[in-house]
C-alpha positions in Angstrom: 0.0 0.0 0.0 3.1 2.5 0.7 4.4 1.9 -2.8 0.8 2.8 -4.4 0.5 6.2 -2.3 4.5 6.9 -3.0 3.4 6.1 -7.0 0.5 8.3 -6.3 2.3 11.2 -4.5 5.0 11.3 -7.1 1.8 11.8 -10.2 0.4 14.5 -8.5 3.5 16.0 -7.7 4.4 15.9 -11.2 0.8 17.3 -12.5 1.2 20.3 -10.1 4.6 20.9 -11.6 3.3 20.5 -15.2 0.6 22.7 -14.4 2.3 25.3 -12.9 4.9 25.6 -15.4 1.7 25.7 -18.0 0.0 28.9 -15.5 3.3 30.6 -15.5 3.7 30.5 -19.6 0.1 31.7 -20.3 0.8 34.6 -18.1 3.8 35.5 -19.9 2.5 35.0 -23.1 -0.3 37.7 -22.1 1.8 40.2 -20.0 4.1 40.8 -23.6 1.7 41.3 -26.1 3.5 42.4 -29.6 1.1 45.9 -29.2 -1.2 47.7 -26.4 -3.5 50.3 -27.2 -5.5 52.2 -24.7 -9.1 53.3 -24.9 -11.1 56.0 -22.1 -13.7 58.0 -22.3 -11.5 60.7 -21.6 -9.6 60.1 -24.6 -8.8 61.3 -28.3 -9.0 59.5 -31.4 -6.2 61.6 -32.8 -4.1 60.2 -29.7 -1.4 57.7 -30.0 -3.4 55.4 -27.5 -1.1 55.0 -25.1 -1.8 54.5 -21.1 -1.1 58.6 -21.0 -2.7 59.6 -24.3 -5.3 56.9 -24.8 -8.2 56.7 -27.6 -11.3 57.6 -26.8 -14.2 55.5 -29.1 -13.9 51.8 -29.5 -14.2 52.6 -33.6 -11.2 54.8 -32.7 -9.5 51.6 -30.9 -10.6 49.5 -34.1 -8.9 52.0 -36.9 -5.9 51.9 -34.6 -5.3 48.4 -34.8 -6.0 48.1 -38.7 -2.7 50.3 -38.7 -0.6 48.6 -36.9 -2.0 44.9 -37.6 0.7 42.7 -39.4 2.9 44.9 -38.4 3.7 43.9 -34.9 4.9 40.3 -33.9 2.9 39.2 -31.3 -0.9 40.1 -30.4 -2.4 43.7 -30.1 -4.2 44.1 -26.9 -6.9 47.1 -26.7 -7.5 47.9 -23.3 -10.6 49.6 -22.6 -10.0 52.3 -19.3 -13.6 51.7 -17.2 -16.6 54.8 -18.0 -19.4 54.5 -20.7 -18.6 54.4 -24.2 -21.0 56.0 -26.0 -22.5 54.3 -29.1 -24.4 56.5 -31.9 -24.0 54.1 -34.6 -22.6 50.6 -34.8 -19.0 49.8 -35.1 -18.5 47.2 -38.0 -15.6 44.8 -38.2 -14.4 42.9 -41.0 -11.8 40.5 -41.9 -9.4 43.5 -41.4 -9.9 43.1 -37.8 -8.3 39.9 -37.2 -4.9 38.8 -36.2 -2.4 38.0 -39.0 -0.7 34.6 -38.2 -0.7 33.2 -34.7 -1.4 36.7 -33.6 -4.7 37.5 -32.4 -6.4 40.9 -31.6 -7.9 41.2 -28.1 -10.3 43.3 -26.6 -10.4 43.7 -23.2 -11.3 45.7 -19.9 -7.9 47.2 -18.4 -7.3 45.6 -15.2 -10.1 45.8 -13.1 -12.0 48.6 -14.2 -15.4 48.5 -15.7 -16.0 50.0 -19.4 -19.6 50.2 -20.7 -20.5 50.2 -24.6 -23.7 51.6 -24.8 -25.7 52.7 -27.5 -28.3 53.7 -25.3 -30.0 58.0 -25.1 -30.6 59.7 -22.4 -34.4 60.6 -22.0 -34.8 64.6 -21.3 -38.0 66.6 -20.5 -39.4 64.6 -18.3 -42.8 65.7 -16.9 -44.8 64.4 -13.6 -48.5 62.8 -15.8 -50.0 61.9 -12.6 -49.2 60.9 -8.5 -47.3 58.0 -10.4 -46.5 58.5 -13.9 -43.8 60.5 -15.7 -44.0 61.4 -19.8 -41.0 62.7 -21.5 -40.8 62.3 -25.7 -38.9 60.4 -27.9 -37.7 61.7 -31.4 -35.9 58.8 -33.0 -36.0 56.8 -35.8 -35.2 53.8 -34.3 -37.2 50.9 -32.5 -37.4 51.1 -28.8 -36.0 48.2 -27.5 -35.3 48.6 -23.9 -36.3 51.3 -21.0 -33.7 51.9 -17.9 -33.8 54.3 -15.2 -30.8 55.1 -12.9 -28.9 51.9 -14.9 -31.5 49.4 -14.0 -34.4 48.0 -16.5 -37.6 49.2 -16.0 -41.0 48.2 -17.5 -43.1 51.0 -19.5 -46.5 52.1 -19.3 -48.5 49.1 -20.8 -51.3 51.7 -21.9 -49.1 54.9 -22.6 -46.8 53.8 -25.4 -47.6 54.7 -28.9 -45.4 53.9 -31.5 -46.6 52.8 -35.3 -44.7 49.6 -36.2 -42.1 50.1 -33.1 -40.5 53.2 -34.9 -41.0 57.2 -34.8 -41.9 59.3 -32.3 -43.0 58.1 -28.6 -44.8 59.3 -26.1 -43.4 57.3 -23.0 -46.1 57.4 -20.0 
């Protein structure tokens, strides 16, 4: 029984070693990426996109990389600073958005901070209806899709939306 628990000791011993030697060279392979870009809301598309002059829109971010992309050995990492990104039309990638080779192109949050993309407007003129119901107005082209207040969902009127075919002009009550 000793020789089947040494046997057994010296497996898992080895596993942990394999496995730790495995941890250590995915962390190296993502702390020295070939490129790093920076992206905040506080940022400038004309910028070089650096930690101290970062970007500022992820279509910004995305122009960026088509520059630099087969250039640089190794991956480009975009790292987005946390604070809302605001969306007013859609970013569109295309096959000159991936990585060349064994590089690849990766978006990500920096550290810990949060970054929101958001293509969502802010609702203006709001007016008190009655003891329990606000009504501000809507002038947009686009469908309504989804209602938040202070960053949380909320449910609409069931009786005070008007919209023909989902798109136009609402009256929100």
């Amino acid at each position: 029984m000793l020789r089947v628990t040494a046997a057994l000791s010296a497996v898992l011993c080895a596993a942990a070693a394999l496995s730790a030697a495995a941890d250590f060279s995915l962390k190296t392979a993502a702390a020295s990426p070939g490129a790093e870009l920076f992206v905040s809301p506080d940022g400038d598309d004309s910028n070089a996109g650096t930690i101290d002059a970062p970007l500022k829109t992820l279509a910004g971010a995305r122009d960026a990389v088509r520059k630099i992309n087969g250039s640089v050995s190794g991956d480009i990492v975009v790292n987005f600073r946390g604070g809302t990104y605001r969306q007013t039309e859609p970013v569109k990638f295309d096959t000159k958005d991936s990585g060349k080779g064994d590089s690849r192109i990766i978006y990500q949050a920096y550290q810990d901070e949060v970054p929101v993309i958001s293509g969502a407007v802010a609702v203006t003129g709001w007016e008190k209806y009655n003891d329990k119901l606000y009504v501000a107005s809507l002038d947009r082209d686009y469908k309504l899709r989804n209602f938040y207040v202070n960053d949380h969902r909320a449910n609409m009127g069931s009786k005070g939306v008007s919209a023909q075919g989902g798109y136009g002009n609402y009256s929100v009550r």
